[in-house]
C-alpha positions in Angstrom: -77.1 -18.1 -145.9 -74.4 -17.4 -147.8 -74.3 -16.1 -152.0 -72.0 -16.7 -154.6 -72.2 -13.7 -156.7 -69.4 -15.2 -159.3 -71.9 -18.2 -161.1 -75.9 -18.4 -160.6 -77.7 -20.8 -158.0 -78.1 -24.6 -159.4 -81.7 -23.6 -159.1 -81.6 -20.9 -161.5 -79.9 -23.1 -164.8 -81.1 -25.7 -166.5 -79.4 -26.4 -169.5 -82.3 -27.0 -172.4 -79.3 -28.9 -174.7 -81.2 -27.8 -177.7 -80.2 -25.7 -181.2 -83.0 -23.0 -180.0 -82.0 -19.9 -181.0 -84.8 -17.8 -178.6 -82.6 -14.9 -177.2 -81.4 -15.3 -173.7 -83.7 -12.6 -172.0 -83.2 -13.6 -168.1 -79.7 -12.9 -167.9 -79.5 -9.4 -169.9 -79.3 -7.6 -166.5 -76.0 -9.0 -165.6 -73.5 -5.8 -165.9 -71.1 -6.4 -168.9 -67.8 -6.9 -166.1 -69.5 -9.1 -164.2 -70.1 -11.2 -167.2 -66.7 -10.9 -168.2 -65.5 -12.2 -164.9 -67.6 -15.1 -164.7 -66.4 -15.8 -168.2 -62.5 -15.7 -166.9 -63.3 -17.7 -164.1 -65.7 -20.7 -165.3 -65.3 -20.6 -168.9 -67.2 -23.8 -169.7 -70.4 -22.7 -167.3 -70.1 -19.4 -168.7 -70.3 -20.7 -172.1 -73.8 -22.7 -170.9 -75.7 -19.8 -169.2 -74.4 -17.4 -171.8 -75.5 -19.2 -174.9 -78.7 -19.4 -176.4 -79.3 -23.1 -175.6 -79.4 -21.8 -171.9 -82.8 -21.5 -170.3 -82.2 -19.3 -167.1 -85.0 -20.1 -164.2 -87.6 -16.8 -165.3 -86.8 -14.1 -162.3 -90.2 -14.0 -160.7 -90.2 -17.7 -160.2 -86.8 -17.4 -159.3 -87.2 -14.5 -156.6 -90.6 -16.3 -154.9 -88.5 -19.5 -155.0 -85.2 -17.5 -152.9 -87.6 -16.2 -150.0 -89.9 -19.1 -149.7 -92.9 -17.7 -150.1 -95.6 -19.4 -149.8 -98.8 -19.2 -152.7 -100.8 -17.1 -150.3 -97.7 -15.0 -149.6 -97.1 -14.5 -153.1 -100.5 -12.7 -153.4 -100.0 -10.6 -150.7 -96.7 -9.4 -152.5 -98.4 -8.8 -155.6 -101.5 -7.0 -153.8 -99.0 -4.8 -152.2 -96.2 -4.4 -154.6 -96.4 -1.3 -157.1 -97.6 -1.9 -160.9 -95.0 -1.0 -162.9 -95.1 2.0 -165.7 -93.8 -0.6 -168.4 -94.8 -3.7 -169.7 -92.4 -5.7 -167.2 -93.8 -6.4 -163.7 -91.7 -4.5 -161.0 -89.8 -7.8 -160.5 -88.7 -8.1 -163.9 -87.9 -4.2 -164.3 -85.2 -4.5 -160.9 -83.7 -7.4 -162.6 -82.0 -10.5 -161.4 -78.7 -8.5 -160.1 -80.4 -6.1 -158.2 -82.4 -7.8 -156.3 -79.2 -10.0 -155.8 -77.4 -7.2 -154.2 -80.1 -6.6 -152.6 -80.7 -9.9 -150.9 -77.1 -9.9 -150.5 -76.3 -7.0 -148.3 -79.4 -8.0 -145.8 -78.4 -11.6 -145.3 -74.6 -10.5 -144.7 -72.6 -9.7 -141.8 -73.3 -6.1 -142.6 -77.3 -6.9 -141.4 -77.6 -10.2 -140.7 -80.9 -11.2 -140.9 -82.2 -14.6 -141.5 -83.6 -15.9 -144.6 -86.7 -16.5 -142.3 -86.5 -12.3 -141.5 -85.9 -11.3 -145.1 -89.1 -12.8 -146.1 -90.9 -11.2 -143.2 -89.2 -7.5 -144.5 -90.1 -7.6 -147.7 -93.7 -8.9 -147.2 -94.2 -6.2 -144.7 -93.0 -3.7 -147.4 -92.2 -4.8 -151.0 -91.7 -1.2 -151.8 -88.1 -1.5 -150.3 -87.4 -3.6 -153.0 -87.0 -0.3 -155.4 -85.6 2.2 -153.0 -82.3 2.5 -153.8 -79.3 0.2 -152.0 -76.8 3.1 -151.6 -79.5 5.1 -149.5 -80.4 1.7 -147.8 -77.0 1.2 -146.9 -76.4 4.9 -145.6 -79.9 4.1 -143.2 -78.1 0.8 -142.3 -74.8 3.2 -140.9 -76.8 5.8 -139.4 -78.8 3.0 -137.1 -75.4 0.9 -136.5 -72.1 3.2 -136.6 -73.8 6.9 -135.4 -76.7 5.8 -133.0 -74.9 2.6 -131.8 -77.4 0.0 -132.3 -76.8 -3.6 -132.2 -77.2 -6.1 -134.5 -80.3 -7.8 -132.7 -81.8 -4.3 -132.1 -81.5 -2.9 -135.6 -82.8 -6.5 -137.0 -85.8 -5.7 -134.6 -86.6 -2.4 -136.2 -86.5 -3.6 -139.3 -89.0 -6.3 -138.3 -91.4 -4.0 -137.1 -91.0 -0.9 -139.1 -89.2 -1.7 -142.3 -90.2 1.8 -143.4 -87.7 3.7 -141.5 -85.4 2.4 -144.5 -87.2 4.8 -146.6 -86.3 8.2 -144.7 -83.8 10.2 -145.1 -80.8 10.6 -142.9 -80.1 14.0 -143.3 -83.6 15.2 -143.5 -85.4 13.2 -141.2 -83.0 10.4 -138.9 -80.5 12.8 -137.4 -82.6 15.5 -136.6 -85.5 13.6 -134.8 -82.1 11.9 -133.1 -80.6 15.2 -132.0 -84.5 16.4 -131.0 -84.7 13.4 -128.4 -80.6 14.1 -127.4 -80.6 17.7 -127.3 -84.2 19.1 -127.1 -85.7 16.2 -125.0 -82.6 15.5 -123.4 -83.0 12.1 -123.8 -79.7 9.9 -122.4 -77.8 8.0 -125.6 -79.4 4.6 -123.8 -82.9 5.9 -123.8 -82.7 7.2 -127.2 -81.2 3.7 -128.0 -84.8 2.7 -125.9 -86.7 4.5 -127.8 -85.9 4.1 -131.7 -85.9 0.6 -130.8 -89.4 -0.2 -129.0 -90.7 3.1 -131.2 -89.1 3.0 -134.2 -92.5 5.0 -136.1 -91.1 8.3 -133.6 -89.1 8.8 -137.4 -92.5 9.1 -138.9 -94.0 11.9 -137.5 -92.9 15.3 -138.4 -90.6 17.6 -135.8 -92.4 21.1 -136.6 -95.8 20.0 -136.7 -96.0 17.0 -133.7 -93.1 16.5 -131.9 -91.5 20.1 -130.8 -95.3 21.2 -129.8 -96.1 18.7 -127.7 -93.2 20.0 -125.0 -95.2 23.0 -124.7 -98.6 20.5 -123.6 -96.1 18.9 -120.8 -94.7 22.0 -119.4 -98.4 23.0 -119.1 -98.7 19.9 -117.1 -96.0 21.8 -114.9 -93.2 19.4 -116.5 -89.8 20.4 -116.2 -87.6 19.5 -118.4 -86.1 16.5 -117.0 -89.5 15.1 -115.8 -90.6 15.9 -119.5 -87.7 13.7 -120.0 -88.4 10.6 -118.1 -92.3 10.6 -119.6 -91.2 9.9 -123.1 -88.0 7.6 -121.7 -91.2 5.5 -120.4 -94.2 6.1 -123.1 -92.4 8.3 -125.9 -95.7 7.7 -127.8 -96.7 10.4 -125.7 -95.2 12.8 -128.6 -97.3 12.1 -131.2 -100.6 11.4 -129.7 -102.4 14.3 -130.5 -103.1 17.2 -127.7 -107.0 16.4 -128.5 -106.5 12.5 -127.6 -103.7 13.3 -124.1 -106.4 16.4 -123.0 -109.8 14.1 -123.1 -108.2 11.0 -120.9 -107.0 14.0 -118.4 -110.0 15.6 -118.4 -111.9 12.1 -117.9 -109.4 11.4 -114.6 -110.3 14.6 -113.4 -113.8 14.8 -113.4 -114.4 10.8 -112.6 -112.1 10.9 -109.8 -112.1 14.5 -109.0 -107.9 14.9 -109.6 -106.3 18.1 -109.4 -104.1 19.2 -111.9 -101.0 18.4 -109.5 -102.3 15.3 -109.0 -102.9 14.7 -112.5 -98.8 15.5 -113.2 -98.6 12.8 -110.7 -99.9 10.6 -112.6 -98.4 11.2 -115.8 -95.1 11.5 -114.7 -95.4 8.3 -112.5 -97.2 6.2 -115.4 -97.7 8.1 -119.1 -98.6 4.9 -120.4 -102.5 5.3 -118.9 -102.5 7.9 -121.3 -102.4 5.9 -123.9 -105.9 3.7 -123.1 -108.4 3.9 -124.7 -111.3 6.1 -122.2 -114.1 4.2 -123.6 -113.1 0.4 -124.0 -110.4 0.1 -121.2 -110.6 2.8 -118.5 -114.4 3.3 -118.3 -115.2 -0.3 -117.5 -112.5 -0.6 -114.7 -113.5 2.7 -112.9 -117.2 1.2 -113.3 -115.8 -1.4 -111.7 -114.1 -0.2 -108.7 -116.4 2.9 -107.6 -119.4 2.3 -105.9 -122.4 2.6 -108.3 -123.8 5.5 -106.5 -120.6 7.6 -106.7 -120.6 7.1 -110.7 -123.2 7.7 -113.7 -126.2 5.5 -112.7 -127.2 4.9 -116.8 -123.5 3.6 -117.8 -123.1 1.5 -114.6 -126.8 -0.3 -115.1 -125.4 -1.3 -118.6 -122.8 -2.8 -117.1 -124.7 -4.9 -114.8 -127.1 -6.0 -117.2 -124.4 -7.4 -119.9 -123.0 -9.0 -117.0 -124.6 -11.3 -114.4 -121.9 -11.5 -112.6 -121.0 -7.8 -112.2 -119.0 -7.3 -108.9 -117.9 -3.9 -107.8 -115.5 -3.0 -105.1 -118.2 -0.2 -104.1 -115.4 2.4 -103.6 -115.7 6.0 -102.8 -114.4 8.5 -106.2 -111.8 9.7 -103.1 -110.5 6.2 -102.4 -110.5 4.7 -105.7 -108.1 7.8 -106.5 -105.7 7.5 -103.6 -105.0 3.7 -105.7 -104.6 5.2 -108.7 -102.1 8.1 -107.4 -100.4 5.3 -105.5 -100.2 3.0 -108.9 -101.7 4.6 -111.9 -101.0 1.1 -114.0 -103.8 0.1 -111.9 -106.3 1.2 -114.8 -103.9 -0.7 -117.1 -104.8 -4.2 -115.9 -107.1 -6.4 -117.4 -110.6 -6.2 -116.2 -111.6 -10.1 -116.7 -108.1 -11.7 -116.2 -106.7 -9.7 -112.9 -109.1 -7.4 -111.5 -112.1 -9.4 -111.5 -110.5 -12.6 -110.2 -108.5 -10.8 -107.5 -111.1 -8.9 -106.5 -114.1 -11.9 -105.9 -111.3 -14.0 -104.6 -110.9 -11.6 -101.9 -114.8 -11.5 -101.2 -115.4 -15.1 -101.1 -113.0 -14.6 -98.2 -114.7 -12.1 -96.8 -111.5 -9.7 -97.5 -112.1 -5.8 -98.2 -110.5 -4.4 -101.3 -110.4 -1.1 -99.6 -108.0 -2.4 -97.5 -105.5 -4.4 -98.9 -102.2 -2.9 -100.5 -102.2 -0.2 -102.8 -100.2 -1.9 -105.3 -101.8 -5.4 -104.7 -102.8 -5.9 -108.4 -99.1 -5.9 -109.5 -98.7 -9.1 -107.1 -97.7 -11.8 -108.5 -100.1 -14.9 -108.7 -97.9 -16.8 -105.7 -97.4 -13.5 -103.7 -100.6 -12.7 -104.2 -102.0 -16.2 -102.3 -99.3 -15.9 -99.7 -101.3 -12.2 -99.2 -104.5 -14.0 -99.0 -103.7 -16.5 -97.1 -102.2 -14.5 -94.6 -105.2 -12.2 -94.0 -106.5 -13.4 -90.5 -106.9 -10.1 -88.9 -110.7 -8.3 -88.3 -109.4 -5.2 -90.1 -109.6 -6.5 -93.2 -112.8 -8.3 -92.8 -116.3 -7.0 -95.1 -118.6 -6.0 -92.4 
């Protein structure tokens, strides 16, 4: 989408051919040069939009009309967008050439997001609308020029968390950057990795979440390296509180009976199990493989009653946690679209869970049949 800052959009001037002599109040914003220069380089449209016959498009209709927002949209905005200390709305107060700069430096070569992805932006956040461009465009330099981001994967952060616009460089950018580089010891491509697929890691504060939480791992018996490769794979694993990590440990270990070496294991393997949620995602799925005597008799018979067609696998605690140590993402699966399905497919062929492949849940659906199909031998047969 391209801009020409040197006349207004068609859209914006319609020419009322009348004596009025109401003062021109949509077009005050308009720095006194640029004025000038439009007047040196189209004299007779400068003498239309300039005059007080002219009747400039008003800015708000204007600015919903640029982004394409819809009516519902348009309320969203508003609900979102902070009331103003004047009489002006917020709109009105930026003023027509601000918010052309704006618009400006994100649809150019500089950002390059789509009209489509502007809309999205400043929905998301209409605040960014009054932060101011310079510090915006210092944000845009850190992201592209120091930390070697790509267009496509600074567009993405932008999609996602807008708000990382709003911090500072100096303050809050560089150092969490040189945290992950130096402290961490993150590679330049993971830290790429990460303030991409994380982009909120700039939210939380380096003295009070993230320098702590390397003390938690090397309690773990984390070296530095494996602490490392544990946020390279989950770096939300800095921020979630040491309440949140220390209850889904302490649920491994006494529902499965892990050590504490084990439990390293598992974090260092998979530190994306610790971000499930113990009540809604892992409960149900040990439920679901352990045999109901070798779990809590209460929260298992609530389980079978909501379902009539409860199946367990009727594990032992010691077998279910040989899977897990094998493949911790085991507990990561879905319950009613892999595990469940897998799982009865194999009895109704008389197949034992127990003995099939550790990692057989990360099969896909055809290797998964060839597996099946292929299981002929007594060992694997349900006595």
């Amino acid at each position: 989408m391209t801009i020409n800052y040197d006349r207004l959009q068609k859209t914006e001037l319609k020419y009322r051919g009348t004596s009025s002599s109401v003062p021109n109040e949509y077009l005050i914003d308009i720095p006194v040069e640029r004025k000038k220069l439009i007047e040196a380089r189209h004299p007779i449209i400068a003498k239309r939009i300039f005059s007080a016959e002219a009747n400039i498009r008003p800015i708000e209709d204007w600015f919903y009309a640029y982004l394409g927002m819809s009516a519902s949209e348009r309320r969203r905005f508003e609900k979102k967008m902070p009331e103003s200390s004047s009489n002006k709305s917020t709109i009105q107060r930026l003023g027509r050439h601000r918010l052309h700069e704006w618009f400006k430096f994100f649809l150019g070569a500089k950002v390059g997001l789509s009209p489509k992805q502007l809309r999205k932006m400043v929905l998301s956040r209409p605040q960014l609308l009054s932060y101011k461009l310079s510090n915006i465009m210092a944000t845009t330099t850190f992201f592209r020029e120091e930390l070697g981001l790509s267009s496509a994967d600074f567009i993405s952060i932008l999609q996602s968390y807008p708000s990382v616009l709003m911090y500072s460089v100096d303050k809050r950018l560089r150092p969490t950057v040189k945290f992950l580089r130096n402290t961490v010891q993150c590679t330049d491509e993971r830290v790429k990795r990460i303030c991409t697929s994380y982009p909120n890691v700039f939210s939380h504060s380096l003295e009070k979440t993230l320098v702590p939480k390397l003390a938690f791992f090397k309690g773990l018996g984390l070296n530095r390296s494996e602490i490392s490769q544990v946020v390279a794979k989950f770096a939300p694993t800095l921020w979630l509180s040491e309440e949140n990590l220390s209850s889904k440990l302490d649920f491994l270990s006494k529902s499965l009976g892990m050590k504490n070496f084990e439990l390293r294991t598992v974090v260092l393997t998979y530190p994306q199990i610790l971000g499930l949620s113990v009540e809604k995602n892992v409960t149900p799925k040990i439920h679901f493989f352990l045999d109901p005597e070798e779990y809590d008799g209460d929260l298992i018979d609530a389980l079978q009653n909501d379902d009539s067609n409860f199946v367990n696998c009727g594990l032992r605690k010691s077998e279910l946690k040989d899977f897990v140590l094998y493949q911790p993402a085991l507990l990561a699966y879905s319950l009613e679209n892999r595990l469940k399905p897998r799982v009865q497919r194999m009895r109704d062929s008389n197949i034992s869970f127990l003995y099939s492949p550790r990692n057989i849940m990360s099969y896909t659906d055809e290797k998964f049949q060839a597996w099946l199909s292929s299981q002929t031998s007594s060992w694997s047969i349900i006595n």
